[in-house]
mmJSON file of the N, C-alpha and C atoms, coordinates in Angstrom:
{"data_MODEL":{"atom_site":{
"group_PDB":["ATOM","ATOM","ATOM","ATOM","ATOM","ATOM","ATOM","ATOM","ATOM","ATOM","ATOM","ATOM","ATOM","ATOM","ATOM","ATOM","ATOM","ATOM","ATOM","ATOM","ATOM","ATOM","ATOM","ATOM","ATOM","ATOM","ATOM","ATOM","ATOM","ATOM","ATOM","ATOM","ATOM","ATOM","ATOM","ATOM","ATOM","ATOM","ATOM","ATOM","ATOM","ATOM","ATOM","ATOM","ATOM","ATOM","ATOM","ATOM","ATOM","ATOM","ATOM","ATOM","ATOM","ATOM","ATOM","ATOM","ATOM","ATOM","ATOM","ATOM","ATOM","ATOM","ATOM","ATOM","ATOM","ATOM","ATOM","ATOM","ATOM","ATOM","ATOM","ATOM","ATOM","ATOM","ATOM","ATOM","ATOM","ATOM","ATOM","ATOM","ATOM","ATOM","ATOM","ATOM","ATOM","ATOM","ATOM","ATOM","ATOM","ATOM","ATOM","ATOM","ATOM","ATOM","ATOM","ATOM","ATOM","ATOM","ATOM","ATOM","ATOM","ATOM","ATOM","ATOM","ATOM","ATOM","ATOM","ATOM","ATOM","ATOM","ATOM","ATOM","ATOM","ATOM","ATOM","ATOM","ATOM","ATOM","ATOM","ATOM","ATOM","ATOM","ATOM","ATOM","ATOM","ATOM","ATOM","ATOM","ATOM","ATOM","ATOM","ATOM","ATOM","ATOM","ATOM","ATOM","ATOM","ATOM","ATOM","ATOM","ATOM","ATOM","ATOM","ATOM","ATOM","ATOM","ATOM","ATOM","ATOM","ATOM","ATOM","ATOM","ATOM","ATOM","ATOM","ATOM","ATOM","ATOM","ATOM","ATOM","ATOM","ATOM","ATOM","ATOM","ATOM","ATOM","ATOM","ATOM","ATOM","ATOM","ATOM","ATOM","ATOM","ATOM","ATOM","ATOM","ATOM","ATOM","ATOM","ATOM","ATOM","ATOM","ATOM","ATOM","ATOM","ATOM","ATOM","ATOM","ATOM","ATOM","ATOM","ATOM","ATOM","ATOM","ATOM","ATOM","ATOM","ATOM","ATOM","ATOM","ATOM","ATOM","ATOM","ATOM","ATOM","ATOM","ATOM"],
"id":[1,2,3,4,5,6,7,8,9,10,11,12,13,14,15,16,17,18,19,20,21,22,23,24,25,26,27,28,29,30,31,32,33,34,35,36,37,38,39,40,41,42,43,44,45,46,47,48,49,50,51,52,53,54,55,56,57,58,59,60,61,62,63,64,65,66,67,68,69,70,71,72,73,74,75,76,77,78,79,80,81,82,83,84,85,86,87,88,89,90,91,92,93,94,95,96,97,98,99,100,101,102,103,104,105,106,107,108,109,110,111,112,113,114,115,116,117,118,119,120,121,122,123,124,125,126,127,128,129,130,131,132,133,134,135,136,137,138,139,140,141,142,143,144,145,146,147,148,149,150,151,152,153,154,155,156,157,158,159,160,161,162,163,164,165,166,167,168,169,170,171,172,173,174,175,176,177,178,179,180,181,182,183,184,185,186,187,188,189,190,191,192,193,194,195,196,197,198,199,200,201,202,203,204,205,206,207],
"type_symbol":["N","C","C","N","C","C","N","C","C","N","C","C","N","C","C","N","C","C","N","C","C","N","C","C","N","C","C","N","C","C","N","C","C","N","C","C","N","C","C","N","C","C","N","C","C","N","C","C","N","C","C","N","C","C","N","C","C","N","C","C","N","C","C","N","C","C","N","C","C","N","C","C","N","C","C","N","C","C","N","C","C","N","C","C","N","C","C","N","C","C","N","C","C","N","C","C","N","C","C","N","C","C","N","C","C","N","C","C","N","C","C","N","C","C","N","C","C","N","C","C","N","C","C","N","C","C","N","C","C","N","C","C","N","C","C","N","C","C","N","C","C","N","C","C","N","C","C","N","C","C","N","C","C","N","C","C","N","C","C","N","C","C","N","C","C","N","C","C","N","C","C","N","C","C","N","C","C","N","C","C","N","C","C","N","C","C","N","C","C","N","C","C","N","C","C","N","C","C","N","C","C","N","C","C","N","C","C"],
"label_atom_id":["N","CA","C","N","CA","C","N","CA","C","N","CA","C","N","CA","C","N","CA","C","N","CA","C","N","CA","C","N","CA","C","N","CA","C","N","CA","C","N","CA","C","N","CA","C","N","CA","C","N","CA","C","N","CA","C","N","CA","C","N","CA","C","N","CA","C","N","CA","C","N","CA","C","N","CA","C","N","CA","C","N","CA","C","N","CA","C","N","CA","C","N","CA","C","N","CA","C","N","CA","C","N","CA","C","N","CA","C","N","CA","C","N","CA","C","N","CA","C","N","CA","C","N","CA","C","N","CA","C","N","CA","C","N","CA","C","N","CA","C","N","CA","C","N","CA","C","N","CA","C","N","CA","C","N","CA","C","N","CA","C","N","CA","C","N","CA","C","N","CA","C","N","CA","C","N","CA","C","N","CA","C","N","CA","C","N","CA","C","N","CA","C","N","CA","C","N","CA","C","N","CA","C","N","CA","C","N","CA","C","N","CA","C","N","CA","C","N","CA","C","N","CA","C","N","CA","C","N","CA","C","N","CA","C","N","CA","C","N","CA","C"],
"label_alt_id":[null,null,null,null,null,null,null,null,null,null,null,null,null,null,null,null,null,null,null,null,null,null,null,null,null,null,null,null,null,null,null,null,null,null,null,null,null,null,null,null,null,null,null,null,null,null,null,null,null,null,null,null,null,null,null,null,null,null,null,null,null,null,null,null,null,null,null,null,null,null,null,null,null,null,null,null,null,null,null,null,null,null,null,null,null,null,null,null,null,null,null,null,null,null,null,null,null,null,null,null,null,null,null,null,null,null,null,null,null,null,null,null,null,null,null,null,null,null,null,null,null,null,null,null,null,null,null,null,null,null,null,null,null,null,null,null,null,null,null,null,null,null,null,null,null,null,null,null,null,null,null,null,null,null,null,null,null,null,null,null,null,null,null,null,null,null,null,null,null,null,null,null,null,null,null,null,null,null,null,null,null,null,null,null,null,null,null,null,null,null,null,null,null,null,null,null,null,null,null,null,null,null,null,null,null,null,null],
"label_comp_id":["UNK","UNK","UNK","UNK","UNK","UNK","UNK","UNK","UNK","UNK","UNK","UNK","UNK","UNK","UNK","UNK","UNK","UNK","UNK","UNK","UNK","UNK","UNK","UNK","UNK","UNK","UNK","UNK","UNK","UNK","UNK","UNK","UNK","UNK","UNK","UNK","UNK","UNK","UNK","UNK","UNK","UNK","UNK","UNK","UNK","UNK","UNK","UNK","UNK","UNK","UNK","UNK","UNK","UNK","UNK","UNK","UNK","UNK","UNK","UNK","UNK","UNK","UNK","UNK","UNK","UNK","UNK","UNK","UNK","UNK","UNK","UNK","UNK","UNK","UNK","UNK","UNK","UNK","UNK","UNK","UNK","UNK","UNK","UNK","UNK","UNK","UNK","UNK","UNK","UNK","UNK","UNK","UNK","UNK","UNK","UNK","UNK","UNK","UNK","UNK","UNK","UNK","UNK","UNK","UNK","UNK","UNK","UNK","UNK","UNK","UNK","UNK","UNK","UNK","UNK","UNK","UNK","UNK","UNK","UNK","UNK","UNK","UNK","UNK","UNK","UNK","UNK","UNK","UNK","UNK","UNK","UNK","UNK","UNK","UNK","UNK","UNK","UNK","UNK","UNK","UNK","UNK","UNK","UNK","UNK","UNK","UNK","UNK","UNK","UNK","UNK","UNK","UNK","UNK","UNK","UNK","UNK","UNK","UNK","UNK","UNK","UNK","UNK","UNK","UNK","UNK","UNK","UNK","UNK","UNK","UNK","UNK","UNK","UNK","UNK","UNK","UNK","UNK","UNK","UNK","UNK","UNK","UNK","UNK","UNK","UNK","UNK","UNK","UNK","UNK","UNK","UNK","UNK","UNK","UNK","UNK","UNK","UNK","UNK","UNK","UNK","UNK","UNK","UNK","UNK","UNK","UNK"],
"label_asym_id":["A","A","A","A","A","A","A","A","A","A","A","A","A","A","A","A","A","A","A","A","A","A","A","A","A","A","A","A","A","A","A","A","A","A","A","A","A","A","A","A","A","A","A","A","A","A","A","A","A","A","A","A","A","A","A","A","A","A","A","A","A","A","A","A","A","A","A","A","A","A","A","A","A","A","A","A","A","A","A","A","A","A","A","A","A","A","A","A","A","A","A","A","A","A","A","A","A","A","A","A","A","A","A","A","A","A","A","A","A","A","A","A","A","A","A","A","A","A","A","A","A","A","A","A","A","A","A","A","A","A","A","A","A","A","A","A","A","A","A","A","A","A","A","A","A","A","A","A","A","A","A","A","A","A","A","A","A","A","A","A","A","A","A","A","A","A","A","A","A","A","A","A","A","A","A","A","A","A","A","A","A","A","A","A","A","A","A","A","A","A","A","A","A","A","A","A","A","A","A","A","A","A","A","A","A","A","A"],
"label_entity_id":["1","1","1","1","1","1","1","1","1","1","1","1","1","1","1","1","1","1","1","1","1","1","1","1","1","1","1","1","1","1","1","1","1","1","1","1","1","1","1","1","1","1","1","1","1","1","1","1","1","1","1","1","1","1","1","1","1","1","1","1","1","1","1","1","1","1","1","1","1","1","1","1","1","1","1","1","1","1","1","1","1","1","1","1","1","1","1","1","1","1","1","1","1","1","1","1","1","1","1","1","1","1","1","1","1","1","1","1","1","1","1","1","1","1","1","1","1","1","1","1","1","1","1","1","1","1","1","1","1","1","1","1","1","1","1","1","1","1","1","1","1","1","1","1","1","1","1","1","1","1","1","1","1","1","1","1","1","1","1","1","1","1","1","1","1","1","1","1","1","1","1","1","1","1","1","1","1","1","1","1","1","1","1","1","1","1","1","1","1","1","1","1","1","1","1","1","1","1","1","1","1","1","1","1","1","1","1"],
"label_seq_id":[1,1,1,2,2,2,3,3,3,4,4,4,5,5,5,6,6,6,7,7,7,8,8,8,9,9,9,10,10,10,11,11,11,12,12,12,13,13,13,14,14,14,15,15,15,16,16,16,17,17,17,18,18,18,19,19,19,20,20,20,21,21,21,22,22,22,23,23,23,24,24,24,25,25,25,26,26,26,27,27,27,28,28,28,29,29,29,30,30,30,31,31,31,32,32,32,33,33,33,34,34,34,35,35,35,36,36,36,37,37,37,38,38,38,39,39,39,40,40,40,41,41,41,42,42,42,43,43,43,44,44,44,45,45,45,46,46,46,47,47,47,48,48,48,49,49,49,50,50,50,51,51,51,52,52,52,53,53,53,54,54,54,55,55,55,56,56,56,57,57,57,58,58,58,59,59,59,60,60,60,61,61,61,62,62,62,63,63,63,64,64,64,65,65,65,66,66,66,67,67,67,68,68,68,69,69,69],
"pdbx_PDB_ins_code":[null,null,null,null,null,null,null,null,null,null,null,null,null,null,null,null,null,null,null,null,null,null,null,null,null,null,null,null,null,null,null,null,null,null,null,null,null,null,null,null,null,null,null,null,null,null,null,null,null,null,null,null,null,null,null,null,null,null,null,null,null,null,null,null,null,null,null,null,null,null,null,null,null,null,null,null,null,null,null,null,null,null,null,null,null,null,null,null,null,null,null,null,null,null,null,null,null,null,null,null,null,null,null,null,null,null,null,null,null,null,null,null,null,null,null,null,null,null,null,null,null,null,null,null,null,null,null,null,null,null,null,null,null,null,null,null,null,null,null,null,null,null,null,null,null,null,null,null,null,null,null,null,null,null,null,null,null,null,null,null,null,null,null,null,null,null,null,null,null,null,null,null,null,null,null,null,null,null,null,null,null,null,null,null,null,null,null,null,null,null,null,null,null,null,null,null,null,null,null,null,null,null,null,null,null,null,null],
"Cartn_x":[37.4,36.324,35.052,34.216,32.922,31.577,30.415,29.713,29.008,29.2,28.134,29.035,29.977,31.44,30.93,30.579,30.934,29.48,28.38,26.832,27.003,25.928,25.275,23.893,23.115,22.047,21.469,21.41,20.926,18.972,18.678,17.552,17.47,16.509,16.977,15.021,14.547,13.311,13.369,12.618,12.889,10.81,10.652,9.356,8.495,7.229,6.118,5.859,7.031,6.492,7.735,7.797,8.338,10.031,10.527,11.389,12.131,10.985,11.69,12.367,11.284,11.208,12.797,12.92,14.028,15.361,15.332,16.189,16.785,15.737,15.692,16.614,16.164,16.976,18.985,18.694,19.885,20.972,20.394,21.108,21.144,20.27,20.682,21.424,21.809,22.899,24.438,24.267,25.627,26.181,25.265,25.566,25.903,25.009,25.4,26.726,27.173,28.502,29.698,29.673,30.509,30.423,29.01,29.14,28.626,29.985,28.971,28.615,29.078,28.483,27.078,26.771,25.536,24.21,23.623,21.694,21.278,21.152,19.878,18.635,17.78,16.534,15.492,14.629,13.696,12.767,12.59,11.119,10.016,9.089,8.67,7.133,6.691,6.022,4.439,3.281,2.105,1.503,1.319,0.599,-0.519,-1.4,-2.793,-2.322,-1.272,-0.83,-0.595,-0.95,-0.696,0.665,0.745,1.951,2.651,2.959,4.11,4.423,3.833,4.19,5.573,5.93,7.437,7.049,8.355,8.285,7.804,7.981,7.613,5.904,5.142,3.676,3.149,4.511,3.62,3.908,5.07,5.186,3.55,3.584,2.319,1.306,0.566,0.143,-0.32,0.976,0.872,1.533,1.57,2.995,4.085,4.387,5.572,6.768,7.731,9.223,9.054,8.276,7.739,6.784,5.766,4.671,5.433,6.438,6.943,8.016,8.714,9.528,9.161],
"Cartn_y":[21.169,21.729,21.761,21.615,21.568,22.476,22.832,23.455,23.082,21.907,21.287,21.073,21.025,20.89,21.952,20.502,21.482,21.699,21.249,21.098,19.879,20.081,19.203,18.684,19.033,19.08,19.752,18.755,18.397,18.37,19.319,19.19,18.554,17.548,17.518,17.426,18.291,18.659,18.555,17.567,17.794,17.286,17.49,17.176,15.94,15.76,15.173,13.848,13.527,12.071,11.114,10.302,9.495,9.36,10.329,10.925,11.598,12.764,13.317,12.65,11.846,10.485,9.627,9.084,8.474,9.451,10.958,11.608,11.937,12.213,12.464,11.483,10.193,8.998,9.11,9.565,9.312,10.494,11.866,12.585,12.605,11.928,11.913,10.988,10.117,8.6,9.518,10.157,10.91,11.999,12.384,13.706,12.785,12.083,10.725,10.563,10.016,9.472,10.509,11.98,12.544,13.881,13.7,14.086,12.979,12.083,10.79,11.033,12.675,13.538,14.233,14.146,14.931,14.219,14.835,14.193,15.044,13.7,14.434,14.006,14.581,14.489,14.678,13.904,14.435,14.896,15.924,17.039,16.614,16.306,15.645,17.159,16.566,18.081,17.176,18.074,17.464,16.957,15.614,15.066,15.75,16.686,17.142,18.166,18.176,19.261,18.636,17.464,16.711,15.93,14.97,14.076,14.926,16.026,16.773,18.162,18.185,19.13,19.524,20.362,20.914,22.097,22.396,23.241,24.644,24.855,26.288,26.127,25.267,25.176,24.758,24.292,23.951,25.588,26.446,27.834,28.866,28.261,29.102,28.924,27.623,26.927,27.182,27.94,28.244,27.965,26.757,25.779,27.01,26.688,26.955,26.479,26.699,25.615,24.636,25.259,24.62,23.664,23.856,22.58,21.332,21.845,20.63,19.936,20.697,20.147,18.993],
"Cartn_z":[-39.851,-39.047,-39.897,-39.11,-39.83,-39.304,-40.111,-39.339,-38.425,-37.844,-37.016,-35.285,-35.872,-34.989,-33.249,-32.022,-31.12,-30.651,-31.571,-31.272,-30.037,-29.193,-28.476,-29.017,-29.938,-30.412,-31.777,-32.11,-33.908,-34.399,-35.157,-35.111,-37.091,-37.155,-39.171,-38.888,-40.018,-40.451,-41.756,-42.594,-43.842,-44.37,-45.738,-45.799,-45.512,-44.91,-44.635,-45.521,-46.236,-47.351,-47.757,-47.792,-47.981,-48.487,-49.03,-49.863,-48.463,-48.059,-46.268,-45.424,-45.32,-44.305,-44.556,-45.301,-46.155,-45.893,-46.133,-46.534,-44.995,-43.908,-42.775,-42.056,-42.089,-41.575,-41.998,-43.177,-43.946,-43.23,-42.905,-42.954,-41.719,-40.406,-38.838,-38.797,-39.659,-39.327,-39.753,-40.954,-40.333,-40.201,-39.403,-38.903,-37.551,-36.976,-35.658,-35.675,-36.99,-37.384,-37.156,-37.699,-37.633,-36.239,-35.632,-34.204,-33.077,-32.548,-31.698,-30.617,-30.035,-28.929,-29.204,-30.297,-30.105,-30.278,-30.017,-29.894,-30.996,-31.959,-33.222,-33.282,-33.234,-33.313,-34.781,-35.011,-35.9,-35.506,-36.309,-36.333,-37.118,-36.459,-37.178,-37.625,-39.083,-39.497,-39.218,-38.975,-38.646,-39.874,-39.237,-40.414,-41.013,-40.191,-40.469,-41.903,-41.874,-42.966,-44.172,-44.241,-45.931,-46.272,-46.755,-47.267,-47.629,-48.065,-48.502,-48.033,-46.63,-46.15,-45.522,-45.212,-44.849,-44.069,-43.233,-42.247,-42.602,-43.994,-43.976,-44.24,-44.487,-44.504,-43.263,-42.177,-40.796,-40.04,-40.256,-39.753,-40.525,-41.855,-42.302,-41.547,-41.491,-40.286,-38.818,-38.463,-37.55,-35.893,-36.526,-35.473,-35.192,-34.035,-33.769,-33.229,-33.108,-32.874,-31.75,-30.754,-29.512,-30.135,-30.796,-31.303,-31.631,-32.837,-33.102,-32.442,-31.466,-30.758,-30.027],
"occupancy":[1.0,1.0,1.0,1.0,1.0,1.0,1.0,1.0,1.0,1.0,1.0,1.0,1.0,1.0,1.0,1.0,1.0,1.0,1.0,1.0,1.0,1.0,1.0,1.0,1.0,1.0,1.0,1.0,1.0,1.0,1.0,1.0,1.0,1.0,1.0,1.0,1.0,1.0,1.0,1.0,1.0,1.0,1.0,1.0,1.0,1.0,1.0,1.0,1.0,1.0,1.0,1.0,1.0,1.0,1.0,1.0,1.0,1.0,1.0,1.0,1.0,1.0,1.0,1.0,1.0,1.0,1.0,1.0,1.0,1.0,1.0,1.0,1.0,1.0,1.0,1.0,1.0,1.0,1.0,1.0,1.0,1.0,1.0,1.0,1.0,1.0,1.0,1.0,1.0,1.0,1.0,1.0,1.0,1.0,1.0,1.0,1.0,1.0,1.0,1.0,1.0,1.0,1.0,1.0,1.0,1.0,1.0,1.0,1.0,1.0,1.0,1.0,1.0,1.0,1.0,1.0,1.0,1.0,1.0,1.0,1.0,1.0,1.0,1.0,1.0,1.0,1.0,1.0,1.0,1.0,1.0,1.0,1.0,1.0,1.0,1.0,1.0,1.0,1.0,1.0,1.0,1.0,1.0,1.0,1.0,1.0,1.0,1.0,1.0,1.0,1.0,1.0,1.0,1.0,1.0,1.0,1.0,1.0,1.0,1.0,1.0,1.0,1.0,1.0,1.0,1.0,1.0,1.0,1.0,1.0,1.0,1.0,1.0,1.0,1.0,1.0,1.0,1.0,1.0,1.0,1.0,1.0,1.0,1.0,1.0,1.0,1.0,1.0,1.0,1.0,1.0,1.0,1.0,1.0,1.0,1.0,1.0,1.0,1.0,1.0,1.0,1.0,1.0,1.0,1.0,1.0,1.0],
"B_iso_or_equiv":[0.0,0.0,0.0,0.0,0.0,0.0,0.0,0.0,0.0,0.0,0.0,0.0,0.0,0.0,0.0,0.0,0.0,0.0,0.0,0.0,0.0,0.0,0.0,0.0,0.0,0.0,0.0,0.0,0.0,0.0,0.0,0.0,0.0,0.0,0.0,0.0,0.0,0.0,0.0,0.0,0.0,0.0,0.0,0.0,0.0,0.0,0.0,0.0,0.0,0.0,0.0,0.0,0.0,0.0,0.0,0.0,0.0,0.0,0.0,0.0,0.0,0.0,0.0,0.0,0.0,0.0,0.0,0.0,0.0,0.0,0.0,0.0,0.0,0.0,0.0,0.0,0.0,0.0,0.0,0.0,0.0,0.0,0.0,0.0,0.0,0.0,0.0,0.0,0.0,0.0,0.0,0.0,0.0,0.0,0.0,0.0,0.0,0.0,0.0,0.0,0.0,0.0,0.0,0.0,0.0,0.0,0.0,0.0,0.0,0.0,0.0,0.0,0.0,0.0,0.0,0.0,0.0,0.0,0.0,0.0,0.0,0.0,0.0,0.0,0.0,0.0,0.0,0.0,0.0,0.0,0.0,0.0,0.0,0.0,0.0,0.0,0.0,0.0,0.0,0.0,0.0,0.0,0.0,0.0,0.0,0.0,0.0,0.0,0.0,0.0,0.0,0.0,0.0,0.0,0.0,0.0,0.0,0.0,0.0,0.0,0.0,0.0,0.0,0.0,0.0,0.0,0.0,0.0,0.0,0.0,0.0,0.0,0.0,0.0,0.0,0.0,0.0,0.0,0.0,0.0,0.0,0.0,0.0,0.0,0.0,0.0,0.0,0.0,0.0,0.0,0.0,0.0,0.0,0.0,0.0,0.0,0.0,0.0,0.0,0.0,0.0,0.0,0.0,0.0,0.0,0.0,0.0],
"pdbx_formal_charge":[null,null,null,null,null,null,null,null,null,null,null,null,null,null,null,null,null,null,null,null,null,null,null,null,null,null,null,null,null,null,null,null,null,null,null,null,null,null,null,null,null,null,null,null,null,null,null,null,null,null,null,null,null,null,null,null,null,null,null,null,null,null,null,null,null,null,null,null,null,null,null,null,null,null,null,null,null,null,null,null,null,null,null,null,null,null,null,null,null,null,null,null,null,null,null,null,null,null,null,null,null,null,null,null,null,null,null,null,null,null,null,null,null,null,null,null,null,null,null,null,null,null,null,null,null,null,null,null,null,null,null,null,null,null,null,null,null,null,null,null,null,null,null,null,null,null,null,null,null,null,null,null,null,null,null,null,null,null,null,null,null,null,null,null,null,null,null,null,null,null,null,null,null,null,null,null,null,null,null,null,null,null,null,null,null,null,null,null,null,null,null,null,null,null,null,null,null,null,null,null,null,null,null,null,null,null,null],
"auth_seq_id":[1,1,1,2,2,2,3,3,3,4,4,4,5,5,5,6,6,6,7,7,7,8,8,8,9,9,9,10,10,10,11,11,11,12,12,12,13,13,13,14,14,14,15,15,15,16,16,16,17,17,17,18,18,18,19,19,19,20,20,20,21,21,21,22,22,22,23,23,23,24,24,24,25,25,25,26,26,26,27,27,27,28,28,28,29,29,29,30,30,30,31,31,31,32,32,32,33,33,33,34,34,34,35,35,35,36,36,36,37,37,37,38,38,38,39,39,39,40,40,40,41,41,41,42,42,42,43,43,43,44,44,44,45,45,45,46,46,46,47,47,47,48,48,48,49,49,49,50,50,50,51,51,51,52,52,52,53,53,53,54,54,54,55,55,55,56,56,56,57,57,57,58,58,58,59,59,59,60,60,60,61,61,61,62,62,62,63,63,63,64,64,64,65,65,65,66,66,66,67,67,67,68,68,68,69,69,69],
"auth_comp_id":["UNK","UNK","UNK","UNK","UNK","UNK","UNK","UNK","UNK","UNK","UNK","UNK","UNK","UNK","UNK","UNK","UNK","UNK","UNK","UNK","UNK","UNK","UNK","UNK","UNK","UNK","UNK","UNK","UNK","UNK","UNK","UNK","UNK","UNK","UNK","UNK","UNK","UNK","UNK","UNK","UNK","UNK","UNK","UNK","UNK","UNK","UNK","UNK","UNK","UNK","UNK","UNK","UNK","UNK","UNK","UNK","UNK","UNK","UNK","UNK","UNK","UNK","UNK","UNK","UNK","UNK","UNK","UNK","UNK","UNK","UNK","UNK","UNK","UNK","UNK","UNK","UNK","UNK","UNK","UNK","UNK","UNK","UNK","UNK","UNK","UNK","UNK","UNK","UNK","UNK","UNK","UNK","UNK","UNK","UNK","UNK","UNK","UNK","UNK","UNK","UNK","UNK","UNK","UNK","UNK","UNK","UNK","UNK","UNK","UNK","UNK","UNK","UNK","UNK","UNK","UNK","UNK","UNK","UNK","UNK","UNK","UNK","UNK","UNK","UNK","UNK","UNK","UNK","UNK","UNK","UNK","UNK","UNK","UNK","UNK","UNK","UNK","UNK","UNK","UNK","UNK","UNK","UNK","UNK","UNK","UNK","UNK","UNK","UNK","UNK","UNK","UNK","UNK","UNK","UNK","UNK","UNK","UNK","UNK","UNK","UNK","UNK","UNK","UNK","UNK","UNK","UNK","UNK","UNK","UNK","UNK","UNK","UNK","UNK","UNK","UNK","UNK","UNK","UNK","UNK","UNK","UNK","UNK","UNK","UNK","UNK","UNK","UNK","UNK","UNK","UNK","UNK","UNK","UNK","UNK","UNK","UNK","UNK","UNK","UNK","UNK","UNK","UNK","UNK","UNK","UNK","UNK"],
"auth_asym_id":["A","A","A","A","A","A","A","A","A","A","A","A","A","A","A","A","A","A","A","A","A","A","A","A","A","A","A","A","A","A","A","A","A","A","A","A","A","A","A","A","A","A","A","A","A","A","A","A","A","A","A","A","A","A","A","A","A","A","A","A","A","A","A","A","A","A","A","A","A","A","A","A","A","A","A","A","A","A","A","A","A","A","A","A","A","A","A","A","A","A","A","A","A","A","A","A","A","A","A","A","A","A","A","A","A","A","A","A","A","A","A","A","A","A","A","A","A","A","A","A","A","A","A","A","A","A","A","A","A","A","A","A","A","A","A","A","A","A","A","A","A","A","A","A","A","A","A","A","A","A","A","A","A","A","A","A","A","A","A","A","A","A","A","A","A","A","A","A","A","A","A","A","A","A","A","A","A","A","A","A","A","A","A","A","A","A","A","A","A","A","A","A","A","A","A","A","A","A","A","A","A","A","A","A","A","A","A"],
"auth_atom_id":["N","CA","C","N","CA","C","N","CA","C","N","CA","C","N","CA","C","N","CA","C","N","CA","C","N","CA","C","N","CA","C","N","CA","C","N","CA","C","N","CA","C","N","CA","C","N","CA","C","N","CA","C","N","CA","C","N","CA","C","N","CA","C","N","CA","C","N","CA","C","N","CA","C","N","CA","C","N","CA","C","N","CA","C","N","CA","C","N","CA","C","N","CA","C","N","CA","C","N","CA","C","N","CA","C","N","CA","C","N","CA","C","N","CA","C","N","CA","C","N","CA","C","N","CA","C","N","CA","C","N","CA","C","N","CA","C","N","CA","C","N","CA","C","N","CA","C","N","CA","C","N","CA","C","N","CA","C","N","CA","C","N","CA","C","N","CA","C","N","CA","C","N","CA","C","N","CA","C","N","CA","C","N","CA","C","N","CA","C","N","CA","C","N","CA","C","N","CA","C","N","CA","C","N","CA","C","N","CA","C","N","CA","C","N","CA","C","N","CA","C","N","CA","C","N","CA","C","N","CA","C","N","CA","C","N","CA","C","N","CA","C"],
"pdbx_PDB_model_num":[1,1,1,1,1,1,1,1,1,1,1,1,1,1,1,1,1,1,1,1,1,1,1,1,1,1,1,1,1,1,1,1,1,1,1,1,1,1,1,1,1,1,1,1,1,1,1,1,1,1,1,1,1,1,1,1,1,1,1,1,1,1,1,1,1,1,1,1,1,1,1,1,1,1,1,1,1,1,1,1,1,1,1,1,1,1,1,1,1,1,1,1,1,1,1,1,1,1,1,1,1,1,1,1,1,1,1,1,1,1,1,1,1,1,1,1,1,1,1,1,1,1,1,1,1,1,1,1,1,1,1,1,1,1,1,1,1,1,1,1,1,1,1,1,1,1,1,1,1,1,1,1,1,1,1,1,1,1,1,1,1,1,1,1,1,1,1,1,1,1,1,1,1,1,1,1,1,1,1,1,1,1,1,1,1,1,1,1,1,1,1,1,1,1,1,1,1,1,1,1,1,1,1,1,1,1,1]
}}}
């Protein structure tokens, strides 16, 4: 059993640059893989917030779960 076990919906948010970007791909292919029922999505963080931004500088920000959804 796992913690993801039983989701319909996968959210992966990781930082604003290249490394994110990369890491993001990597970790929705298998989480895909080991749930082929669920829908993962990327969050994607606003660009206006800088190449290395991350969710907790788009919540400072001001965004909220709805913005980036």
């Amino acid at each position: 059993m796992n913690l993801l076990d039983g989701r319909k919906n996968v959210y992966v948010c990781l930082d604003n640059d290249k490394t994110g970007e990369e890491s993001t791909l990597r970790i929705a292919k298998i989480i895909s893989d080991e749930l082929p029922n669920a829908c993962v999505y990327k969050v994607p963080i606003p660009t206006d917030l800088g190449g290395k931004a991350d969710l907790t500088d788009a919540h400072n920000a001001g965004y909220t779960s709805k913005d980036l959804l």
